[in-house]
mmCIF file of the N, C-alpha and C atoms, coordinates in Angstrom:
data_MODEL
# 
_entry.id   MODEL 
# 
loop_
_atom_site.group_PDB 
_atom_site.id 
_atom_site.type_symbol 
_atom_site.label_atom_id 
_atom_site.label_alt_id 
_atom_site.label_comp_id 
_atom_site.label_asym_id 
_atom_site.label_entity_id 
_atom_site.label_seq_id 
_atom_site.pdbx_PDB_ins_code 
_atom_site.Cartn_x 
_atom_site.Cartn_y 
_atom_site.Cartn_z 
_atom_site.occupancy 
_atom_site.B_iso_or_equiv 
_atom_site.pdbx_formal_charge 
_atom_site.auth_seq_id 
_atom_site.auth_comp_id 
_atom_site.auth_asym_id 
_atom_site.auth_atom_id 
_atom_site.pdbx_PDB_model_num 
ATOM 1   N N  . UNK A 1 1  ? 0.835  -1.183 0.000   1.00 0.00 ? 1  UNK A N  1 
ATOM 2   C CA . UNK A 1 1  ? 0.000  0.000  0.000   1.00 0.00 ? 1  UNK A CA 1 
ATOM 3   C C  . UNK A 1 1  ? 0.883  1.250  0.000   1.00 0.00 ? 1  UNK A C  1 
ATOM 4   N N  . UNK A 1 2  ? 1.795  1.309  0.790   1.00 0.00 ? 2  UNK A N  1 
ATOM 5   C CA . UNK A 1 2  ? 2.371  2.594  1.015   1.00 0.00 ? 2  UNK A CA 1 
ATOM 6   C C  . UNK A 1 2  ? 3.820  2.822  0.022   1.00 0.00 ? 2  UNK A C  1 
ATOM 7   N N  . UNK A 1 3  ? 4.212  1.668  -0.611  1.00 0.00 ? 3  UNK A N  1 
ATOM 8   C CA . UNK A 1 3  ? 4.930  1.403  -1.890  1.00 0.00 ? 3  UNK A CA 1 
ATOM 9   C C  . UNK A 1 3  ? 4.317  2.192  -2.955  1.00 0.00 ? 3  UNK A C  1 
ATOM 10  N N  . UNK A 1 4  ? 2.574  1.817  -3.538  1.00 0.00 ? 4  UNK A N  1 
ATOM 11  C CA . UNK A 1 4  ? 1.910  2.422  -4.145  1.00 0.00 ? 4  UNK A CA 1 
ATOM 12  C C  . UNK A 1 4  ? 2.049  3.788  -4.069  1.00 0.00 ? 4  UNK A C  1 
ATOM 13  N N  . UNK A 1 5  ? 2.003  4.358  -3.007  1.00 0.00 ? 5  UNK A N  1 
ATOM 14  C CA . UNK A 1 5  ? 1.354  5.513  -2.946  1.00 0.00 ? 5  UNK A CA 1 
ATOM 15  C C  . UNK A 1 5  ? 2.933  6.639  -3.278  1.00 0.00 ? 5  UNK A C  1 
ATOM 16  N N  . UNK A 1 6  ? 3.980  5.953  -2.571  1.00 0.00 ? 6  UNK A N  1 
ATOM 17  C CA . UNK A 1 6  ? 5.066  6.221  -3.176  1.00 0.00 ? 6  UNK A CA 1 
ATOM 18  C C  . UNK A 1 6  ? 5.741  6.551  -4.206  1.00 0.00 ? 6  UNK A C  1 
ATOM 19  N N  . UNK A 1 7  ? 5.077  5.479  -5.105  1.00 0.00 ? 7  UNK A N  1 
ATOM 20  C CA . UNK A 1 7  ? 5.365  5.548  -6.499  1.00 0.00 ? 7  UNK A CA 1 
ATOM 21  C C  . UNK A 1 7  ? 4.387  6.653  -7.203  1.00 0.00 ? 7  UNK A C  1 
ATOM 22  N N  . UNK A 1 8  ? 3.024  6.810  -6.862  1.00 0.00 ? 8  UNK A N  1 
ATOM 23  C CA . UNK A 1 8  ? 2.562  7.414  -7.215  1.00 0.00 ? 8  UNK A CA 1 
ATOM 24  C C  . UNK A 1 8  ? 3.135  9.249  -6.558  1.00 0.00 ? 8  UNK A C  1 
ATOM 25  N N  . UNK A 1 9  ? 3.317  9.328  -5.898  1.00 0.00 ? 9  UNK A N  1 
ATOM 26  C CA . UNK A 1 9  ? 4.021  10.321 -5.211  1.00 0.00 ? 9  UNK A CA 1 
ATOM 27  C C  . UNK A 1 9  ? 5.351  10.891 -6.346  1.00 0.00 ? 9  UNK A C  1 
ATOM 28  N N  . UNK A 1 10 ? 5.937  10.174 -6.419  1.00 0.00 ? 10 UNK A N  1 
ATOM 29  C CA . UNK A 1 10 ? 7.092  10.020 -7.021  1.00 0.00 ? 10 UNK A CA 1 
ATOM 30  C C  . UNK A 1 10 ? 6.667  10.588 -8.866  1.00 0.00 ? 10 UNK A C  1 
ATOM 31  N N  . UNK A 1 11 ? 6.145  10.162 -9.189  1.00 0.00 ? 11 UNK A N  1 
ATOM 32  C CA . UNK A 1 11 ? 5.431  10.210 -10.569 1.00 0.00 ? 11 UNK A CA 1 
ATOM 33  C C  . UNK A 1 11 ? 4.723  11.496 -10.533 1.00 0.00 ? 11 UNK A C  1 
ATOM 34  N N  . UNK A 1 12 ? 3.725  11.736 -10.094 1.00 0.00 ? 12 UNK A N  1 
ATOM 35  C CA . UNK A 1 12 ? 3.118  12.949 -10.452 1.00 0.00 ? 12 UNK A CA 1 
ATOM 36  C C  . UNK A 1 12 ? 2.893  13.639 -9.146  1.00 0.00 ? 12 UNK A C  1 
ATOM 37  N N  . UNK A 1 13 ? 3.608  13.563 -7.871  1.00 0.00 ? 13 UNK A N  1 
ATOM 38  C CA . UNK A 1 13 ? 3.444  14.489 -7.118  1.00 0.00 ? 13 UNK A CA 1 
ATOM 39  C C  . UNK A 1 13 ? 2.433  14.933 -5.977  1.00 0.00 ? 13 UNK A C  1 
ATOM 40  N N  . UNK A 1 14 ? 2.281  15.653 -5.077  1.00 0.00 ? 14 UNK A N  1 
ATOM 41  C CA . UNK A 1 14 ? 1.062  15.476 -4.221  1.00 0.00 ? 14 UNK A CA 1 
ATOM 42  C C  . UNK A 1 14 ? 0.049  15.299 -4.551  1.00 0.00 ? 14 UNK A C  1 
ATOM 43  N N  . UNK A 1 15 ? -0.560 16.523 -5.718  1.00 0.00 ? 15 UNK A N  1 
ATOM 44  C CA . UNK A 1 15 ? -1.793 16.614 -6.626  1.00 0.00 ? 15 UNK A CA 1 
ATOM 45  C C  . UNK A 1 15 ? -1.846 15.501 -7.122  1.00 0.00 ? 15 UNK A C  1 
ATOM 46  N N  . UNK A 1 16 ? -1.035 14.541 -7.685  1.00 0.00 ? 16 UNK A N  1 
ATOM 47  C CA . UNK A 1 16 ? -1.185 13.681 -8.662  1.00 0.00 ? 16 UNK A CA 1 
ATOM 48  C C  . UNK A 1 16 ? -1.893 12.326 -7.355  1.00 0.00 ? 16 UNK A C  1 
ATOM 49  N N  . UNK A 1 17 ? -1.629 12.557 -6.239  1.00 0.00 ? 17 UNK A N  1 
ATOM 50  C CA . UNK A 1 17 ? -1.558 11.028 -5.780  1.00 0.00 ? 17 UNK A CA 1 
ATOM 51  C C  . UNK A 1 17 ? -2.989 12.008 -5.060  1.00 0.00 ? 17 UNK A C  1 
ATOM 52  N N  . UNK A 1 18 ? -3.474 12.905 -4.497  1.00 0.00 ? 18 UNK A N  1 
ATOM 53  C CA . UNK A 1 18 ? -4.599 13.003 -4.017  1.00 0.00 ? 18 UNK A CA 1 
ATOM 54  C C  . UNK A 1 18 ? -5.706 12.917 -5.503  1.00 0.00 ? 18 UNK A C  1 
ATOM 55  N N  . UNK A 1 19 ? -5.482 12.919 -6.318  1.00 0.00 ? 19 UNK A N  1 
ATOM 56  C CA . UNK A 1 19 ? -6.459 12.926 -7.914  1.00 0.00 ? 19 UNK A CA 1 
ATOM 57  C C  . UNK A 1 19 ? -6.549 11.849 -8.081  1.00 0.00 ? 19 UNK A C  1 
ATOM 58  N N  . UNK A 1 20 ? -5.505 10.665 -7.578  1.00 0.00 ? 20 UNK A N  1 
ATOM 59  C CA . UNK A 1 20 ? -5.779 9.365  -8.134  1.00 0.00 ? 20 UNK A CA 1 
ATOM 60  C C  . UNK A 1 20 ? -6.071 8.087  -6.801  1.00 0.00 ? 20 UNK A C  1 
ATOM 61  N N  . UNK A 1 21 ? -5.716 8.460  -5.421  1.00 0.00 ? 21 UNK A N  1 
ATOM 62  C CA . UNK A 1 21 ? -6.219 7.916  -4.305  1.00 0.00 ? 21 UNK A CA 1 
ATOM 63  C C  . UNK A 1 21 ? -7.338 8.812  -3.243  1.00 0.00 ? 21 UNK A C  1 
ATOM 64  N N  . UNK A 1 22 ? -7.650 10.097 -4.077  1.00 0.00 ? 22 UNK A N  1 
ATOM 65  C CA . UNK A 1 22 ? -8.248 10.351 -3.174  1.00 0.00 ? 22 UNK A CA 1 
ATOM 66  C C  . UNK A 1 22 ? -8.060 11.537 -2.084  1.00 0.00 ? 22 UNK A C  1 
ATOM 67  N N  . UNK A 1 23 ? -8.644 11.983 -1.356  1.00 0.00 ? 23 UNK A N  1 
ATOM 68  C CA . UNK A 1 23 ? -8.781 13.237 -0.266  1.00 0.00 ? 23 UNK A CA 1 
ATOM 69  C C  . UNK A 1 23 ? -8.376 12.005 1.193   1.00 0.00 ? 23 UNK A C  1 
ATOM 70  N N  . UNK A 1 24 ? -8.790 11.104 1.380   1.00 0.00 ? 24 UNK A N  1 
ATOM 71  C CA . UNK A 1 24 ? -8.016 10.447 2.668   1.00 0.00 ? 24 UNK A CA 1 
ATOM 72  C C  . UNK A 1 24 ? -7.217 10.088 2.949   1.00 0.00 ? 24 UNK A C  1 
ATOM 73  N N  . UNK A 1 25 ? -6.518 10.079 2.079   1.00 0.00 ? 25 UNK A N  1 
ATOM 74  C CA . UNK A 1 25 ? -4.974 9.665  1.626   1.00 0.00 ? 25 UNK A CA 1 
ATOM 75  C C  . UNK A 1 25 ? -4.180 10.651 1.831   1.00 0.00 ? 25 UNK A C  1 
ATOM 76  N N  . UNK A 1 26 ? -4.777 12.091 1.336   1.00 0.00 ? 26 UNK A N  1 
ATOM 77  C CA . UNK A 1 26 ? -3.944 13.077 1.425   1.00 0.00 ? 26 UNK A CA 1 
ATOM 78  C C  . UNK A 1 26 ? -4.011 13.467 3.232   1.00 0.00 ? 26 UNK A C  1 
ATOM 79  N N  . UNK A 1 27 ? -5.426 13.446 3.731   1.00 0.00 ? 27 UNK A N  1 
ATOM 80  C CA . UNK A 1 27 ? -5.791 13.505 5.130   1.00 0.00 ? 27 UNK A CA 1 
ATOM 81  C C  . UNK A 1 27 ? -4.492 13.017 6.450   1.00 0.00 ? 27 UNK A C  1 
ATOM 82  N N  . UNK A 1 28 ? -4.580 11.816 5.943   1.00 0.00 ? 28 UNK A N  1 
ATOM 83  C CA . UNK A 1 28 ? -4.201 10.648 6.712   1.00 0.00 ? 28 UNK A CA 1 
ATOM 84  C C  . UNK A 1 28 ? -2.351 10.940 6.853   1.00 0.00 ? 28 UNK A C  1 
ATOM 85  N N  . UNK A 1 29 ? -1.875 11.347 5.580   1.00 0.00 ? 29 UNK A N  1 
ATOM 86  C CA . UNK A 1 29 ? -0.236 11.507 5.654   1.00 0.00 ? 29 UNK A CA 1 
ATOM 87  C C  . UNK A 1 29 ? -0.305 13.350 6.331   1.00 0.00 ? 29 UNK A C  1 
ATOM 88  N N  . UNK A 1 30 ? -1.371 14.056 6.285   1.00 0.00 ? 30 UNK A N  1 
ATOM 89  C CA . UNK A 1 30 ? -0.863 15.172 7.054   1.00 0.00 ? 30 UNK A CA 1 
ATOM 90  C C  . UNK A 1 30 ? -1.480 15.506 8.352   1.00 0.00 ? 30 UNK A C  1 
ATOM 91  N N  . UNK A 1 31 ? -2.601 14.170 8.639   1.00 0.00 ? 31 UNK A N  1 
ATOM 92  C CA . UNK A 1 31 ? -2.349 13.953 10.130  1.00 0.00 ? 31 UNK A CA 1 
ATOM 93  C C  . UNK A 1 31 ? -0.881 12.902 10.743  1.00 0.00 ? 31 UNK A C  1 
ATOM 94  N N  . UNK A 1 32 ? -0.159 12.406 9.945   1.00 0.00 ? 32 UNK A N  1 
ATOM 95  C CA . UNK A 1 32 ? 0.670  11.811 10.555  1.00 0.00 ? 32 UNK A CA 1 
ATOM 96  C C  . UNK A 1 32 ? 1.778  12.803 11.081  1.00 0.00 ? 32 UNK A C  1 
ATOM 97  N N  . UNK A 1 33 ? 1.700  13.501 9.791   1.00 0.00 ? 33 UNK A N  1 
ATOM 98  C CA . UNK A 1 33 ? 2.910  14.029 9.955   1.00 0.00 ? 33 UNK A CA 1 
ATOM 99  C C  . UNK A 1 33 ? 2.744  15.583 11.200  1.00 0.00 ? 33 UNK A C  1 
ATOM 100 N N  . UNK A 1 34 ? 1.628  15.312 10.957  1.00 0.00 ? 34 UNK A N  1 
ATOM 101 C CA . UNK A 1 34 ? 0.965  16.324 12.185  1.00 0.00 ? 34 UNK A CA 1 
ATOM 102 C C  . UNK A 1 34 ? 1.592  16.258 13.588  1.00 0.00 ? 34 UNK A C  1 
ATOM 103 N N  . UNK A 1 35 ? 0.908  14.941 14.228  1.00 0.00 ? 35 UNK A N  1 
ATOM 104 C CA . UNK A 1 35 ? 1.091  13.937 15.045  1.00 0.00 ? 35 UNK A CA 1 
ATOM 105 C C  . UNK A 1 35 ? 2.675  13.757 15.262  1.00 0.00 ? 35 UNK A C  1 
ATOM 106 N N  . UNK A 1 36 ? 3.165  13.630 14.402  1.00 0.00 ? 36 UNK A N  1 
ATOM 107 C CA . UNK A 1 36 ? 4.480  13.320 14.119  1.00 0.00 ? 36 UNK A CA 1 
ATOM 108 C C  . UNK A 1 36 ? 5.694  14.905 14.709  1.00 0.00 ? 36 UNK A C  1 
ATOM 109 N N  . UNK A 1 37 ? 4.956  15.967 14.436  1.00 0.00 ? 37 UNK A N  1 
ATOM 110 C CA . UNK A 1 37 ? 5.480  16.794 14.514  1.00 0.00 ? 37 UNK A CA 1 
ATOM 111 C C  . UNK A 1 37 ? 5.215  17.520 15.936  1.00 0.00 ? 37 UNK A C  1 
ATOM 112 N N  . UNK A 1 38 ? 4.180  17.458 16.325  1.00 0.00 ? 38 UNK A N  1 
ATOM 113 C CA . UNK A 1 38 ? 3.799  17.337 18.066  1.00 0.00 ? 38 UNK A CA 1 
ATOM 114 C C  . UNK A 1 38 ? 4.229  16.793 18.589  1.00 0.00 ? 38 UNK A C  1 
ATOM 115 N N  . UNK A 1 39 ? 4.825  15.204 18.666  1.00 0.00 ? 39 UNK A N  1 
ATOM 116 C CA . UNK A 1 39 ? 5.757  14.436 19.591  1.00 0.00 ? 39 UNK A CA 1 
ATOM 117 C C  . UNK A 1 39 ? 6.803  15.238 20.005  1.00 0.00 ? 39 UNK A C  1 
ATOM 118 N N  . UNK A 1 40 ? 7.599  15.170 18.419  1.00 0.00 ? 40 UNK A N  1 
ATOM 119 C CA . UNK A 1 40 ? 8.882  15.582 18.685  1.00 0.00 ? 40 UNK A CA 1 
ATOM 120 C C  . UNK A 1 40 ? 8.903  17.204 19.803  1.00 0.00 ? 40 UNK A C  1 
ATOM 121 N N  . UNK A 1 41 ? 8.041  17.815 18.901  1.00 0.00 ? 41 UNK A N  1 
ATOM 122 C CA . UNK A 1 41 ? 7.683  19.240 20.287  1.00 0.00 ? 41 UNK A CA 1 
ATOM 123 C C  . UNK A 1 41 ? 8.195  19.081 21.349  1.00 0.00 ? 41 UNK A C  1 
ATOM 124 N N  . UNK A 1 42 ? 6.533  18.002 21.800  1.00 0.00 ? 42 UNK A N  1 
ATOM 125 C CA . UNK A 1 42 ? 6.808  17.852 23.720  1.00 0.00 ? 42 UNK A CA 1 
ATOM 126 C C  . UNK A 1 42 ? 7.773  16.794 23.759  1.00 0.00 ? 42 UNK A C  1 
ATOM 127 N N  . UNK A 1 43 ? 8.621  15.848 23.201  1.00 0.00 ? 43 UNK A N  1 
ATOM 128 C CA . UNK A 1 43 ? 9.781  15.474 24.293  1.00 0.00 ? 43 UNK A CA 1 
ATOM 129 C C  . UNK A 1 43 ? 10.603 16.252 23.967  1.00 0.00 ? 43 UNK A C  1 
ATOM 130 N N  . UNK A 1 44 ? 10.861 17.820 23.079  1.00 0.00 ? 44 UNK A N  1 
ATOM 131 C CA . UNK A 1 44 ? 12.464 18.496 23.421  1.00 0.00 ? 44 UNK A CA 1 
ATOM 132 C C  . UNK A 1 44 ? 11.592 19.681 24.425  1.00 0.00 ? 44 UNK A C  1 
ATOM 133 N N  . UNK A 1 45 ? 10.149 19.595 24.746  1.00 0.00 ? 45 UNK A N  1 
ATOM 134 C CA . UNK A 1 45 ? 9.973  20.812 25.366  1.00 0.00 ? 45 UNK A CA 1 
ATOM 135 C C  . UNK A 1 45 ? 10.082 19.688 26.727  1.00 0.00 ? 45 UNK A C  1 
ATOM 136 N N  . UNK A 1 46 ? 9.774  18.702 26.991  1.00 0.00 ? 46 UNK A N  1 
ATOM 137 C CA . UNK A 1 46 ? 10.099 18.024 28.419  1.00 0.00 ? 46 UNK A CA 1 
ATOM 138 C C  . UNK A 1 46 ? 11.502 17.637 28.753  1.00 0.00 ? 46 UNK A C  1 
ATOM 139 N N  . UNK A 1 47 ? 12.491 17.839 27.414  1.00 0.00 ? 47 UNK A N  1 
ATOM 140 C CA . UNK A 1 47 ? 13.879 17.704 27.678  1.00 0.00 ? 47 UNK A CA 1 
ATOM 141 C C  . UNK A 1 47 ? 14.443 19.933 28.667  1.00 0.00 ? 47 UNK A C  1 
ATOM 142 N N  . UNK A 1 48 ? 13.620 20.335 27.906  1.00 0.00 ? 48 UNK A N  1 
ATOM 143 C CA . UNK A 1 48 ? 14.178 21.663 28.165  1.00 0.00 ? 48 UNK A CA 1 
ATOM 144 C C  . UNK A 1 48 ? 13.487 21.882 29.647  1.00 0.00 ? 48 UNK A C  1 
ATOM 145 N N  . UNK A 1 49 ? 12.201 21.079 29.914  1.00 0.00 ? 49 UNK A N  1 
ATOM 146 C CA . UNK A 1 49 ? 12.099 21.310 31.028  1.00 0.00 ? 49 UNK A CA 1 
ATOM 147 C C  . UNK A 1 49 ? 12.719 21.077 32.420  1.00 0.00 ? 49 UNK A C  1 
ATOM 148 N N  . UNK A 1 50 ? 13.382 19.592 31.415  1.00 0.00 ? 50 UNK A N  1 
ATOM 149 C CA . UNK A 1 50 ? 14.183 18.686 32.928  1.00 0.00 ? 50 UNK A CA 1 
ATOM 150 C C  . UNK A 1 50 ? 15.195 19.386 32.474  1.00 0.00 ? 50 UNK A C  1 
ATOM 151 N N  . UNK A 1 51 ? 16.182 19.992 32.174  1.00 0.00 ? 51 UNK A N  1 
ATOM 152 C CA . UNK A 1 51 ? 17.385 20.913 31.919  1.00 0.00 ? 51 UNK A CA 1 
ATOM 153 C C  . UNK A 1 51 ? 17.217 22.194 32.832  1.00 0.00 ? 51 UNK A C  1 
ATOM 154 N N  . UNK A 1 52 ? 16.017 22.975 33.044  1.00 0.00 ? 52 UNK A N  1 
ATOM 155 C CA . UNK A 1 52 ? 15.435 24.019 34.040  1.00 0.00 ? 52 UNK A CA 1 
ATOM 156 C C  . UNK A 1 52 ? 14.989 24.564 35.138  1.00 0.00 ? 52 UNK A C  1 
ATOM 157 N N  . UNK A 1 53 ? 15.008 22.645 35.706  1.00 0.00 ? 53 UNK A N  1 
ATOM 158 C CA . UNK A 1 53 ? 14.867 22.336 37.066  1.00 0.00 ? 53 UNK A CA 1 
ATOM 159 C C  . UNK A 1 53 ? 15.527 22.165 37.759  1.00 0.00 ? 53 UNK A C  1 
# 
């Protein structure tokens, strides 16, 4: 699945892979990366916290 979407990625690009899989597809990789990008946040903001104490 995520090979697919790769390739399709690869080939014609964001537009190209939300035109040909779809709006949940596009959803789903920018809640990950969402998600993905909030982690990292709070453990360097709980690293800076234990550094402050």
């Amino acid at each position: 699945m995520l090979k697919r979407y790769k390739a399709i990625y690869k080939e014609a690009g964001f537009k190209g892979l939300i035109e040909k899989e779809g709006w949940k597809v596009g959803l789903l990789l920018f809640s990950f990366f969402l998600v993905k990008g909030l982690l990292w946040l709070a453990v360097f903001y709980g690293l800076f916290e234990v550094a402050t104490a």
